[in-house]
Structure formats: structure tokens, C-alpha cells
N, C-alpha and C positions, 0 to 999 in steps of 0.2 A: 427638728433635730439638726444640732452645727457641725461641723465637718471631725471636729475631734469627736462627736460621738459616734459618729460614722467610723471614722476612723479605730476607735477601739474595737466596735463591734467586727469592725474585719479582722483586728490584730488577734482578739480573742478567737475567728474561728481559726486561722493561720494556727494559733496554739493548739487547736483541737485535733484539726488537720495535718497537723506539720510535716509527716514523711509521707504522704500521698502529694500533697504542694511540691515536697523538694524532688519527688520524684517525675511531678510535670516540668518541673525550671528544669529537670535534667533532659527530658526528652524533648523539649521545644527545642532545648540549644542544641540537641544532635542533628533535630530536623534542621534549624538556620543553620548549623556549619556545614553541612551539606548546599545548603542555596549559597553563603559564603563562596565554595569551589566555584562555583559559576558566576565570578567576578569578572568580567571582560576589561580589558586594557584598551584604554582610549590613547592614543597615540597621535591620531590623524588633528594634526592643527585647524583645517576646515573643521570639521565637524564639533569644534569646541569654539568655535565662534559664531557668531549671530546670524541668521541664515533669510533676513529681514533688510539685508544690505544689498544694493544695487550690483556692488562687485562679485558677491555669494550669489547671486541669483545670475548673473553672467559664467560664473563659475559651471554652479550647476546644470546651464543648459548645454554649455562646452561637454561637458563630461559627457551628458546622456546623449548627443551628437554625436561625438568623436571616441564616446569611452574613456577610461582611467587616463589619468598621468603620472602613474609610479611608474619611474625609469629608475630602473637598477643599471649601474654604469660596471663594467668588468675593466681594470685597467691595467695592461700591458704594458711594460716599462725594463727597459734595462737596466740591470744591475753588473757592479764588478764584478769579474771573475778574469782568471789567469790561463784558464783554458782559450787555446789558440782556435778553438771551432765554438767558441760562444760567440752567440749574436752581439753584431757591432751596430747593426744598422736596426731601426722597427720593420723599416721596410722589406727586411729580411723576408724571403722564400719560407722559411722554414715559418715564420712567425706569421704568416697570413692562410697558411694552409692549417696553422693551429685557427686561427680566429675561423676559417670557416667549417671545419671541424668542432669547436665548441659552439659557433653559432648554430648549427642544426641542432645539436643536441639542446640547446635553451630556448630555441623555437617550437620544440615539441614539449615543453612543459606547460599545463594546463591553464595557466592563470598569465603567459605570457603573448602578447597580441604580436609581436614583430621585431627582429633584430636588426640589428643595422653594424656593420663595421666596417674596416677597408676591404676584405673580402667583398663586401658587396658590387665592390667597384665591379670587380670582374664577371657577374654574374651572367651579362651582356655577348660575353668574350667565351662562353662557355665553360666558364670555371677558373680557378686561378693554374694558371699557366705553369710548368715544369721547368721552366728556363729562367731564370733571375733576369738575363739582359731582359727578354721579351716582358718580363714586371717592372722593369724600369722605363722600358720603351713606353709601354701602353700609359703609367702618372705621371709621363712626360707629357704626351699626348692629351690629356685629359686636365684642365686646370681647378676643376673643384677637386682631384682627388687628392690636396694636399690635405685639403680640410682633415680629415680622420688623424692627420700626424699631428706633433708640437714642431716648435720651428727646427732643433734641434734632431731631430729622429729617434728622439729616444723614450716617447709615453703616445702609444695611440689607444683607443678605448673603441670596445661592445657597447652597443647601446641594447637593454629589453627593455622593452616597453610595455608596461604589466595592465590588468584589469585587476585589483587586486579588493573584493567585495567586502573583505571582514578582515578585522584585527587576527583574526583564528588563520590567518591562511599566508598572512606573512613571512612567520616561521616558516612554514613549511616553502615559501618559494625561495625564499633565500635560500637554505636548507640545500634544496634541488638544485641551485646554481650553480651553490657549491659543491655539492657532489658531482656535476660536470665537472667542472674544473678538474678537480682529482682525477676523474677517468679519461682527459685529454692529455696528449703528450706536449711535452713544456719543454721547448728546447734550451739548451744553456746558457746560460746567460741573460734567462728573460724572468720575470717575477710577473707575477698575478692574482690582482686582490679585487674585492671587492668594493663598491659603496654606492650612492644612490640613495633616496628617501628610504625604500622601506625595508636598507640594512637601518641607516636613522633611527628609523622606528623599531627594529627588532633590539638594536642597544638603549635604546630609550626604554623597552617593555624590559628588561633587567634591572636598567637602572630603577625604575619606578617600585618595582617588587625588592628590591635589594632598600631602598630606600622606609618603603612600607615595613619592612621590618624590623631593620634596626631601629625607627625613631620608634616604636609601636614596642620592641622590648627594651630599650633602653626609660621609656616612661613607664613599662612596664614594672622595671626593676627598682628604679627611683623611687618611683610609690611606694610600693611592698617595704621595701627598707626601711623609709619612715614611719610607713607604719608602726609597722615591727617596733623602732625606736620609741616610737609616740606610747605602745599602749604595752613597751616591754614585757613584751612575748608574741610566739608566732601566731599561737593558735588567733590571739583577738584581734594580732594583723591581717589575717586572711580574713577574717567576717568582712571586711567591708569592701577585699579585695576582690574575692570569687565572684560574690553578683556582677559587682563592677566587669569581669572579662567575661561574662555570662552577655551582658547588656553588649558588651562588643561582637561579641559572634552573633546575639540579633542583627543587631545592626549591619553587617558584613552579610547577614541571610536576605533580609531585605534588599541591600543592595543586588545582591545575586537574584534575587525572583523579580523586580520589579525592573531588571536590565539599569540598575545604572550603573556604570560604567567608573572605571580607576583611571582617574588622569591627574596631572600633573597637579591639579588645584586638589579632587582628594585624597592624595598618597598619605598625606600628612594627619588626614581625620582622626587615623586611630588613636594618635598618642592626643591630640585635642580633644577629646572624646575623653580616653582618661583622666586628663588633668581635670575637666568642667565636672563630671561626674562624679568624683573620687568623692566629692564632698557629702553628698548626699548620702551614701553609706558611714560615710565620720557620723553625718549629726544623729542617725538613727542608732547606732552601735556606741556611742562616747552617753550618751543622753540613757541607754539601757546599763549600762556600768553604774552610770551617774544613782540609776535609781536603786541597783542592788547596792550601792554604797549606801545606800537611805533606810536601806533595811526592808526594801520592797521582796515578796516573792517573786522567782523568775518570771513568773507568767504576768503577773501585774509590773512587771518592772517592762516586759516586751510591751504591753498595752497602754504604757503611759509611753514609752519612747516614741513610737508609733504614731500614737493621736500628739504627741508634743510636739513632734517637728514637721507631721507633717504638712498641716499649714504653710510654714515655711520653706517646706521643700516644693510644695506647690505652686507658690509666689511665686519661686524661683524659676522652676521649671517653666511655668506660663511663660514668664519674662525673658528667659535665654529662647524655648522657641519661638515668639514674638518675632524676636530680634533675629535668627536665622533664617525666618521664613517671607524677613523683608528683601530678601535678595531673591525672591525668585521677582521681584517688579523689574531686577535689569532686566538686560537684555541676552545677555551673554549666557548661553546653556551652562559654561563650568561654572558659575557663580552661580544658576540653580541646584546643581547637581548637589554644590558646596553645603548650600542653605537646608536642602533638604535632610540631606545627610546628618548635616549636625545635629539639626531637631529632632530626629527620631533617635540619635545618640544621646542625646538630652532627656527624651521622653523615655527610653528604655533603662536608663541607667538611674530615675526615679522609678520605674517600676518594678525594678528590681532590689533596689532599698526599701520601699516600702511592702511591695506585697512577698519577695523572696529571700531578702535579708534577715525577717524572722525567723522562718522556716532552718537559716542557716546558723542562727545564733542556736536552737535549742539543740540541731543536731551536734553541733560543735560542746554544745551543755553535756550531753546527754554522754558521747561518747569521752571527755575528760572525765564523768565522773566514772564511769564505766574502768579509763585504767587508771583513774587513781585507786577505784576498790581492787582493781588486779594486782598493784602493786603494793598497796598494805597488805592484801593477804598474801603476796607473796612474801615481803617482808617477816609476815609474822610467822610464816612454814620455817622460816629460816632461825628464829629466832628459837622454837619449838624443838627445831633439829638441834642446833647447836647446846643447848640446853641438854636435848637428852644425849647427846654424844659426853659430855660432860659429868650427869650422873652418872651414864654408865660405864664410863671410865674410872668415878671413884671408885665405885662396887670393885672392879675387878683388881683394883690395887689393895682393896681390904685383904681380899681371897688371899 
């Protein structure tokens, strides 16, 4: 037995089966878009490069030595103002009793190992001092304490120094730092912002989701249109569109269960993903039109589409993931992650042309004819009505 008989024999039971099938493609994809939600953001630049490297493998004994090195930097800076009591100097009384004020508060947050600013100078001194001479006297005295300032006295910096274990816990210590801020008192004339790697990383995890989406509905919407255009009307533009974002949210599910990870190299998969795919829904759906234009019945017209391409779509598929799953021989984890990902975007969006694409041509059959008969008999109540409004209007004009 050759692959198209195989192949019809499935097409034919898909015909038999067809709303028990479409109601598995519906519940598989609720279960993946659930695993989908559980996509982790990969941000951290180690961890997407090869960990096989003299430098990575000194990297990671540092760490597990000494612990993380996300330094989130807090930077205090003066800004204009016209107020005669805003801070003119960094060095300012007012501005070091803020730093060590929000430095306890960002020392007790849970994922931060140690702060450092010019506060610390004084730690020694019993605290910082109430008298401005006596704070000038003591970084006079002291020649690394210029360190913490700029040459100018106008930008000195917090240093946290984080253990920071997961992409998941990022947000939240930024988050926290930031809400110190806010609840420390800022005296006038001074500004206070944030930056450091894993603010870096917290605007990187937006951009990458912000990114993900637009390219993902913008190919989204590009497809659909053509469609639409190609096979002039909506209904037979969505047969080949639905499996297609069915096959996507696999794909996105697997991602989520099997932990890999959204980084910079797959933000871009999804709308990739639809262009390579898109086709295989074309040749099963253009090739079942094909056959009803021949004067095939529906069901033998699904049954020759079916065993007709798919051969072809097989070829295909082999071939493309062939070619994505040579990238897992680099070396580089993101060019695995890439490789994988595509092939299973590849494999899922063939099998969803073939074994759920039928499923959605008869339902889509089934309910056009449904209101075209809605609409002829409505049609025709109308015509009935008007009709009898009519006779019995002449009657009454006889009377």
C-alpha cells in the first residue's frame, strides 16, 4: 500500500469522524495555549551562548564562588531648579542621608546581596554625620572617598549587587527598587533613576514581547488578506488560515512545556512559522476546490486533495525539518533553540493541513449550507408575505 492510499484511507475516516476530530484540534490547542502562557523570556546573554568556552566555564565558577553579578546602579544627579534650597553640590548633607536611607531599604530586599554608595564612607564614623563641615572634613581626610562622585559633583551612584536566579524574579526586583525610591525623600534639586543589567533586561523582556507580537499579527494579517483575495471570499480564506494559528499555538505549547525559552533569536519564529506553513494549508484547500470544480463529490473531492498533495507536503516537510534540525550540530544554545522550534512549526502546521484541515473544510461545508438554506427560506417567507399582503389588499378594495 503507497502513501496516497494511506493517505485517503485517513482522509476518508477524517470525513467519517469530522466533528469528534475538530473537536480534538479544539481541545489540544486549549491545552498548548495554556503550556504557550508558560513561555519564559530569555534575556540573560550568558546563558545563550556556548557554555563549552574556556571564558563561560571561568564565568561560571566566578558566579558559584562569589555569587551573581547583576548590579542594578541607582543614579543620583542634579538637576535645574530655581529653588535657592535645591542641592548644588552631590556631596550635599541632605543627598547622603537620602543614599543611606534608601540604601537599607534595597539591602533588605530579598534577591539583593549588598549596597555600596557614599553613605558607606561613613559607616566607620558611626553614620553619616549631622554637620556638612564635619562631611567635608572626613572626604577630605579620606582619598578614595572621591571615588563614589563624578569630577564635577554633580552624578554619584548606589550600587545593588543582586543574586538574581530566574528571568521570573527580575521584574519583581526592579519593581522593588523602585518602589524604594518613591518611598525615600528626594530633596530638591536632585533626580533619581534607575539602570544596571537587569533594568537592561526588564526593557529588553518588553521589547521582545512587544516585538513577538506585532511581527506574529502583522504576518498574521498579511496572510488572511491574501487569502481572502486569492480564493475571493472569507469563508475559504480561513480553511487554510485556522489550522495554520492552531499549528502556532502548538508550537508556543511545546515551547512552554519543554522549557524553551523566547529570546532574541525566537521572538521572530512566529510570523517564520507562518509564512513556511501557510503553504501547506494552500496546496490541501486550492487542490479540494480544484476537485469540486471537476465535479467531484465533497467527500471524494477531500479524499483526492488529501492523498494528492500529500506527498508533496511530506517532501516538503522532511526537507525544511532536515534543514532546521542541522543547527542543533552548532554550538550556540540560541541557534538550537531556533532549529528546534522551526521544525516542530514545520511538523505541526503539516499536520494540521493534513489531518485537521479536512475536519475544517466540511465544517465550514456544512454550516454555509446550513445558512444558505436559512436564507432561501427566509427569502421565501418574504416573498409569501408580500404576496399575501397584496391579494389581500385587492379583496379589500373590491368590498
Amino acid at each position: 500500500m503507497n502513501i496516497e492510499e494511506i493517505l485517503k484511507k485517513i482522509a476518508k475516516f477524517q470525513v467519517k469522524h469530522t466533528y469528534p476530530i475538530f473537536a480534538i484540534a479544539v481541545v489540544v490547542t486549549l491545552f498548548m495555549a495554556y503550556g504557550a502562557m508558560q513561555i519564559e523570556l530569555q534575556t540573560d546573554i550568558n546563558a545563550m551562548m556556548s557554555q563549552d568556552t574556556p571564558a563561560s566555564n571561568l564565568q561560571n565558577k566566578v558566579t558559584d564562588k562569589f555569587g551573581g553579578s547583576d548590579m542594578v546602579l541607582v543614579v543620583i544627579q542634579l538637576e535645574s531648579s530655581d529653588d535657592p534650597d535645591a542641592v548644588k553640590d552631590i556631596r550635599d548633607l541632605r543627598v547622603l542621608k537620602m543614599l543611606g536611607e534608601l540604601g537599607r531599604k534595597v539591602e533588605n530586599e530579598n534577591a539583593i546581596v549588598s549596597v555600596s554608595s557614599a553613605a558607606s564612607i561613613f559607616k566607620d564614623f558611626g553614620g553619616i554625620p549631622d554637620s556638612q563641615k564635619t562631611i567635608d572634613m572626613v572626604l577630605k581626610k579620606i582619598p578614595e572617598s572621591q571615588s563614589p562622585f563624578n569630577d564635577d559633583y554633580t552624578v554619584t551612584l548606589l550600587y545593588a549587587q543582586g543574586d538574581i536566579k530566574s528571568e521570573k524574579n527580575i521584574k519583581t526586583v526592579v519593581a522593588e527598587i523602585e518602589e524604594d525610591i518613591k518611598e525615600t525623600s528626594i530633596p530638591q534639586g536632585v533626580k533619581v533613576s534607575v539602570t544596571g543589567t537587569p533594568v537592561i533586561r526588564t526593557t529588553l523582556m518588553d521589547l521582545l514581547m512587544n516585538d513577538m507580537i506585532v511581527s506574529m499579527a502583522a504576518a498574521a494579517i498579511i496572510v488572511l488578506l491574501l487569502l481572502i483575495l486569492i480564493h475571493g471570499s472569507i469563508s475559504k480564506g480561513l480553511l487554510p488560515f485556522i489550522p495554520l494559528m492552531f499549528a502556532l499555538v502548538w508550537t508556543g505549547g511545546t515551547m512552554g512545556y519543554l522549557g524553551i525559552p523566547l529570546s532574541m533569536v525566537t521572538v521572530a519564529l512566529g510570523a517564520m512559522i507562518i509564512g513556511i506553513g501557510i503553504e501547506f494549508g494552500v496546496f490541501v484547500v486550492d487542490r479540494y476546490l480544484e476537485e469540486l470544480k471537476n465535479g467531484e463529490t465533497r467527500d471524494d473531492a477531500i479524499a483526492n486533495a488529501v492523498s494528492g498533495v500529500g506527498r508533496a507536503v511530506f517532501a516538503s516537510t522532511t526537507a525544511l525539518t532536515t534543514g532546521f534540525l542541522a543547527m542543533l550540530a552548532g554550538a550556540m544554545p540560541m541557534m538550537h533553540d531556533m532549529g528546534k522550534t522551526l521544525a516542530m512549526g514545520v511538523i505541526y502546521a503539516m499536520l494540521a493541513a493534513i489531518f485537521a484541515n479536512p475536519a475544517f473544510i466540511i465544517v465550514e461545508d456544512d454550516f454555509m449550507r446550513r445558512f444558505e438554506k436559512e436564507m432561501i427560506h427566509t427569502f421565501d417567507e418574504n416573498i409569501v408575505e408580500e404576496v399575501d399582503k397584496e391579494l389581500h389588499g385587492g379583496k379589500e378594495k373590491k368590498k
